[in-house]
C-alpha positions in Angstrom: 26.2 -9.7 -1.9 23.4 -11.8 -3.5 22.7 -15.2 -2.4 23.5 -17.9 -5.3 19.7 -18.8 -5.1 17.8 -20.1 -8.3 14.1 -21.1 -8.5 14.9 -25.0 -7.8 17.2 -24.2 -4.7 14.8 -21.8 -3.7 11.4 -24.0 -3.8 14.0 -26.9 -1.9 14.9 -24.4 0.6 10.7 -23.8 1.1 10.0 -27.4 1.1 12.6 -27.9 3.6 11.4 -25.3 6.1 7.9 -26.3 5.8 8.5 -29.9 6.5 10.7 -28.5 9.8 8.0 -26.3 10.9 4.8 -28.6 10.1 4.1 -28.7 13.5 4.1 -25.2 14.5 0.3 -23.8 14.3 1.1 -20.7 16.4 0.5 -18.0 12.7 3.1 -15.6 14.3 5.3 -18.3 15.5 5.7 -19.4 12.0 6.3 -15.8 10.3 9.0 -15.5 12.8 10.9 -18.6 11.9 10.5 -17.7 8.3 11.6 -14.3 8.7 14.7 -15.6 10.4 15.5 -18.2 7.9 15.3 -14.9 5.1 12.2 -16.4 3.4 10.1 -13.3 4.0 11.5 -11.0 1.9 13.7 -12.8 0.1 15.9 -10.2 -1.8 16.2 -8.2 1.5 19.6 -8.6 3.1 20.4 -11.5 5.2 19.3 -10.8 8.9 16.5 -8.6 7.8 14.5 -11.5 6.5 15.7 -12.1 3.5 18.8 -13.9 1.7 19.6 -11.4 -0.5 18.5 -13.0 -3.4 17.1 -11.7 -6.7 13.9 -10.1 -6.2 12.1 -12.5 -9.2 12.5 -15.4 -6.8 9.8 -13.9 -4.1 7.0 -14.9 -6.6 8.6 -18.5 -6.4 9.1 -18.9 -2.9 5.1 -17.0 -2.4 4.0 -19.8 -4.3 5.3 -22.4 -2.3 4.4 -21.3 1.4 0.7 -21.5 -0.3 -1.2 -23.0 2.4 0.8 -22.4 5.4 0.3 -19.2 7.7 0.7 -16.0 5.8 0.9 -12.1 6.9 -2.7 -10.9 7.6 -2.6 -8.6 3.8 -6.2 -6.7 5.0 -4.1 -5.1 8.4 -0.7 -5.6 7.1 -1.0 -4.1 3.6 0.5 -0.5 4.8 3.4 -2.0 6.4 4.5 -4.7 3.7 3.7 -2.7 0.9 5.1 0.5 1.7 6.7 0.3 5.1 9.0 -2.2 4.9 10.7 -1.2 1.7 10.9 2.8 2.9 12.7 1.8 5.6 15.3 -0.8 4.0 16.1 1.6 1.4 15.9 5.0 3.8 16.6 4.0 7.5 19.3 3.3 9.6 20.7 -0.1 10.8 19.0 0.3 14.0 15.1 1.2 12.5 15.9 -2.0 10.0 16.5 -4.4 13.0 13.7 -2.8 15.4 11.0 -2.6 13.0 10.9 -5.0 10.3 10.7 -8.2 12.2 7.5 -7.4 14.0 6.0 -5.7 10.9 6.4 -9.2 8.9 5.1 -11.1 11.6 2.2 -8.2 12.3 3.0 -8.3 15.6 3.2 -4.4 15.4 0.5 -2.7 12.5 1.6 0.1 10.7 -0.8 3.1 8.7 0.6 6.0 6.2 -0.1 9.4 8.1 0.3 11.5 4.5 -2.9 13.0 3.4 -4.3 16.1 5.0 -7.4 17.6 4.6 -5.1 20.8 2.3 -2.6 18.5 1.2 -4.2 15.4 -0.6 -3.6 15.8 -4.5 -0.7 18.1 -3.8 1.3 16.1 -0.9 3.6 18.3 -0.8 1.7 21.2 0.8 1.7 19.4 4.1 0.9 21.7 7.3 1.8 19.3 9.6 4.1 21.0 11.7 7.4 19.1 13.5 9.7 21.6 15.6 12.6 19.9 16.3 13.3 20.5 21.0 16.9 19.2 21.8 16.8 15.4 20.9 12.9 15.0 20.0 10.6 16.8 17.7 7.4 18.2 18.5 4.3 17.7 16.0 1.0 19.3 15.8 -1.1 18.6 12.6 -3.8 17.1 11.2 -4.3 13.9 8.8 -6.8 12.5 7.0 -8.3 9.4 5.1 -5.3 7.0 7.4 -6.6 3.6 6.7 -6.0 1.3 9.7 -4.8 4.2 11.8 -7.5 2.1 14.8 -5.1 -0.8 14.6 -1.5 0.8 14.1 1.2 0.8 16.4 3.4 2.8 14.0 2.6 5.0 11.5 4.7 6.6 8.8 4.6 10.6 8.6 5.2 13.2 6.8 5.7 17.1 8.7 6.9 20.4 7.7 10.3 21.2 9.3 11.1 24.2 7.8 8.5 26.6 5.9 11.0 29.0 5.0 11.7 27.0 1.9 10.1 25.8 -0.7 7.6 23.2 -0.3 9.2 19.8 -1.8 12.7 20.9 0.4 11.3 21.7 3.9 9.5 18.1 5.1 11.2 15.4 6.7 9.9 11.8 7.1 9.3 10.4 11.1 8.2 7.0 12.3 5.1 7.9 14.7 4.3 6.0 17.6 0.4 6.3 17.4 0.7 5.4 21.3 2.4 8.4 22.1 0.2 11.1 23.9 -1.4 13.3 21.7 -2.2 11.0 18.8 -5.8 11.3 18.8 -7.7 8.6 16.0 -11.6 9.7 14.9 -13.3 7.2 12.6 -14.4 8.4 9.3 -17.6 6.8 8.5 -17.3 5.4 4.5 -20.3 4.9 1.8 -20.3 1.4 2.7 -21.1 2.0 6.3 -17.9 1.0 8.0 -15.2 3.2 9.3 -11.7 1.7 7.3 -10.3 5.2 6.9 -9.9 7.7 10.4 -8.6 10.9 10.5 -5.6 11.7 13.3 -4.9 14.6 15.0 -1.2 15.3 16.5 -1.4 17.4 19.3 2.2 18.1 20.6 3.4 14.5 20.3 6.6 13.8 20.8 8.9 11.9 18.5 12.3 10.8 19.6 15.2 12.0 16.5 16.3 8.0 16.0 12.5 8.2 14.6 13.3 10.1 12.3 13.9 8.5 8.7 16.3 9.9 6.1 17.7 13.5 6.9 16.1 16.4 7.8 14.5 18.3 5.2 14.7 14.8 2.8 11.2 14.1 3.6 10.1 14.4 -0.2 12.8 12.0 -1.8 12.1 9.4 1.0 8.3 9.7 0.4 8.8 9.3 -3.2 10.1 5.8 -2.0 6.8 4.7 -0.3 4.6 6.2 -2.6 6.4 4.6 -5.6 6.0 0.9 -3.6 2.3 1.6 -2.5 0.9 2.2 -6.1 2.7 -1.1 -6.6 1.4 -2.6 -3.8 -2.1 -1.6 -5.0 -1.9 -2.2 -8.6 1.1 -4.2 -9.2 0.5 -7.7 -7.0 0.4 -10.8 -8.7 -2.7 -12.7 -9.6 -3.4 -15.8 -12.1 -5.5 -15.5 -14.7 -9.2 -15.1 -14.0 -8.6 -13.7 -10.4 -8.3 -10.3 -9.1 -11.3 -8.3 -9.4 -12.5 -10.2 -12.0 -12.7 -13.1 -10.4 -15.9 -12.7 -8.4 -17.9 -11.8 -11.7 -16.6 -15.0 -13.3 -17.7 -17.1 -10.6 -21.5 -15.5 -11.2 -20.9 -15.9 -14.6 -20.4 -19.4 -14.6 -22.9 -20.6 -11.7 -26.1 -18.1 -12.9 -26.3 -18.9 -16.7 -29.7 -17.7 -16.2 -28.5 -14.2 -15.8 -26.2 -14.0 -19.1 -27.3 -11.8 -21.9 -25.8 -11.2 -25.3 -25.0 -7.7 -24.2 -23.4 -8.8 -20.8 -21.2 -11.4 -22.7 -19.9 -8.8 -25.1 -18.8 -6.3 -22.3 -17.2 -9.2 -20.2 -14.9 -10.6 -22.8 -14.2 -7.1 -23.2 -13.3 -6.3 -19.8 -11.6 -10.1 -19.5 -9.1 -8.4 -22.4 -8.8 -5.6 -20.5 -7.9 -7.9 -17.2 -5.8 -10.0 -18.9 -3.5 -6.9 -20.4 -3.3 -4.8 -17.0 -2.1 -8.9 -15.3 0.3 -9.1 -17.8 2.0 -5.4 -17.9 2.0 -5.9 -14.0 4.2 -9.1 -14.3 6.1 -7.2 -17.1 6.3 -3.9 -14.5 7.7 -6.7 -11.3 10.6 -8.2 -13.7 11.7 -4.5 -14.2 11.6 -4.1 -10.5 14.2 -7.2 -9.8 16.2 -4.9 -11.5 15.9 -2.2 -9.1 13.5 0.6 -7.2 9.9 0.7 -8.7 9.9 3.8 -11.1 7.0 5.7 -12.4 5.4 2.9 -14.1 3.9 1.6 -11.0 1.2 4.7 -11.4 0.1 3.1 -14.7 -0.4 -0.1 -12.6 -2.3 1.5 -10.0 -4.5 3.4 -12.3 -5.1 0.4 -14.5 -6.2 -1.7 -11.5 -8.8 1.2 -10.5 -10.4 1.8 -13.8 -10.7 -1.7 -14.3 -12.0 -2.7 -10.5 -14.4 0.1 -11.0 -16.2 -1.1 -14.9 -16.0 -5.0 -13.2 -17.6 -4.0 -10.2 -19.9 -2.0 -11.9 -20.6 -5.3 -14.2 -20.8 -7.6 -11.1 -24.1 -5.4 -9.7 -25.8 -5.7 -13.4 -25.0 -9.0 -13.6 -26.5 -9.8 -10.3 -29.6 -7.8 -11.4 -32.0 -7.3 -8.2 -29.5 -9.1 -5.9 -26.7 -6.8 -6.7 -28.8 -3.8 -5.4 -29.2 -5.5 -2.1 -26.6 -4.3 0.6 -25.8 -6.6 3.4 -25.2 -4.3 6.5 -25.2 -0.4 6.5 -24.5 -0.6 10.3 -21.4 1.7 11.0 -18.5 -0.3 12.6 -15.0 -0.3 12.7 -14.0 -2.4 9.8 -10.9 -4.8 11.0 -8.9 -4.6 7.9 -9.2 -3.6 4.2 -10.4 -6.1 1.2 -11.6 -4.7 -2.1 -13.2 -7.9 -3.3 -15.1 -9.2 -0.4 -18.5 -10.2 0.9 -21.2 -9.2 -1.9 -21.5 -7.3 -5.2 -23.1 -4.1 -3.2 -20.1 -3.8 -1.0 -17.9 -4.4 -4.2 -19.1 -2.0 -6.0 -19.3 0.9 -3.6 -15.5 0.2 -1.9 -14.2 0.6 -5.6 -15.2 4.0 -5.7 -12.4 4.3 -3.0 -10.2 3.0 -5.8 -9.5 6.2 -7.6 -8.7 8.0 -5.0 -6.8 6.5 -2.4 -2.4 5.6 -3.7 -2.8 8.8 -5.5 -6.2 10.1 -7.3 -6.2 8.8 -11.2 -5.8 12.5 -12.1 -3.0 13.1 -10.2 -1.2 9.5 -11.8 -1.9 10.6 -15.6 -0.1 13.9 -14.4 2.8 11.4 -13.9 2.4 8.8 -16.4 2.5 11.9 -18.9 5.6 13.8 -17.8 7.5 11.1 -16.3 6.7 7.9 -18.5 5.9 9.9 -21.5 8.2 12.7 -21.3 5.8 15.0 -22.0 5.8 18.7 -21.3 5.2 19.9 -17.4 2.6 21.4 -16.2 3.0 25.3 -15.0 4.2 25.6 -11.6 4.3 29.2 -10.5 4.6 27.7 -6.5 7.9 25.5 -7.7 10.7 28.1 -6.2 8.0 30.1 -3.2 8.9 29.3 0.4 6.1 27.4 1.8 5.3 30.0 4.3 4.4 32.6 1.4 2.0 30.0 -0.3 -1.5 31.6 -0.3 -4.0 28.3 1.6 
């Protein structure tokens, strides 16, 4: 049952926690008194760190915790974004209370263990292999491109379970516990020098069953749940106007008049339209979702948000002229978390190439947009009804 919570009760209920809690500088100490008062989340259920509230209120309450401590989004971004709301809408009671708290406070990080190095653009032609021995399941598999996978604590995984069906039927979805023996994490070294994405081999790691999230052989309809919240995540967060990747070739813009041209004008009013329209349709896309799950609309917003990152970040280096071919550090290190619109316009511009291919490739979401926003005819399928074990790979 929703809690009668409008915007005014809701900013009084912020106000009123911060003044309580102005003296607490501990960061996780103060996620953990806010997750308990339901001001995390706030249209998650009460107890689970939210009030159950409509879900157009979070933008309101967001606002209003503006300069207090805040979830670290660069480490945390796999676990609020696509996590949390897999497991509120897919696990038990048990996985809700154990896991959520921590993930909030990012007291435990989590990373997506999806992709594989067959099974990228076509997910669900995982190999990844979970046996199920009395109580526990057994995996052995490979994965690849696991942002933060360094870091994690958890991740959330994907694994064949039964080949003798068709591909979309025979996966189930697991919690891993990257501490468990086996779980083996090998940077992958990026164009811009630092290792952000790893690759993770599963060599016989065991996974108790109250891991396990959704049935068994459900694996597809649950990860249509996280994959549905991460393309939001990516392209669908909230940003005033000017900010977002655009921000950072505004801000040359108007300190460096001595680097405008006519030309460079004309495309950045352009792109500032462009900007402007994809902000919009994402606030448009978040009132639909107070409504209810995020639908297939959140792949326009995630391919919006790459074209455009790309084409800004591409003006940004122009703009900066010699500057903007200059590269800060090309050292190879472990990056500590993710962020597409930091240090200079080198880094910028060679992490958005990243853009249009990680959340789904841009291909792969105009596949979607067109059949499942558009209604448009299906591709051919001739693997649709072949059990997974007769695939040719």
């Amino acid at each position: 049952m929703s809690t009668k919570l409008d915007a005014t009760s809701a900013r009084e209920r912020v106000r009123a926690f911060v003044a309580a809690h102005r003296d607490v500088t501990d960061r996780v100490g103060f996620l953990r008194a806010r997750f308990d008062a339901g001001l995390a989340w706030v249209h998650f259920p009460e107890g689970l760190g939210g009030l159950g509230a409509s879900r157009d209120l979070q933008e309101v309450v967001d606002a209003e915790f503006a300069g207090t401590p805040q979830p670290d989004l660069g480490k945390q971004g796999v676990g609020l974004g696509m996590a949390a709301p897999t497991i509120l809408a897919c696990g038990t009671d048990a996985q809700r209370r154990r896991f959520l708290r921590p993930l909030w406070t990012g007291e435990e990080i989590w990373c997506q263990l999806f992709s594989e190095p067959g099974a990228g653009s076509d997910l669900a032609a995982v190999a990844t292999r979970a046996v199920r021995d009395g109580n526990e399941w057994v995996v052995d598999g490979q994965k690849v491109w696991t942002s933060g996978a360094h870091h994690a604590r958890w991740g959330i995984l994907i694994a064949r379970t039964d080949p003798d069906v068709p591909k979309h039927a025979g996966m189930t979805y697991f919690v891993c516990d990257m501490a468990a023996p086996g779980v083996e994490v090998r940077p992958l070294r990026q164009i811009t020098g630092e290792a952000e994405f790893n690759e993770v081999f599963l060599s016989s790691v065991r996974l108790a069953d109250d891991l396990r999230v959704g049935g068994v052989g459900e694996g597809w309809r649950v990860a249509q749940t996280t994959l549905m919240n991460e393309r939001v995540a990516i392209g669908g967060e909230p940003v005033e106007p000017g900010g977002g990747p655009i921000g950072p070739v505004l801000e040359t813009w108007r300190t460096r008049p001595d680097l405008r041209t006519h030309d460079l004008h004309r495309r950045l009013l352009a792109l500032w339209v462009d900007a402007e329209a994809t902000r919009l349709a994402a606030a448009r896309f978040r009132e639909q979702l107070a409504a209810g799950l995020p639908g297939p609309e959140g792949s326009a917003a995630k391919l919006a948000f790459s074209t455009l990152n790309q084409r800004l970040s591409g003006l940004d280096v122009e703009l900066n002229r010699e500057a903007g071919l200059r590269y800060d550090d090309w050292t190879f290190r472990r990056s500590d978390d993710v962020d597409m619109f930091g240090r200079d316009a080198g880094y910028r511009y060679l992490r958005a190439k990243g853009n249009s291919i990680e959340g789904g490739t841009s291909e792969i979401l105009r596949t979607v947009i067109a059949e499942r926003v558009l209604g448009l005819p299906p591709e051919p399928r001739t693997d649709k009804n072949v059990p997974w074990k007769g695939l040719p790979r």
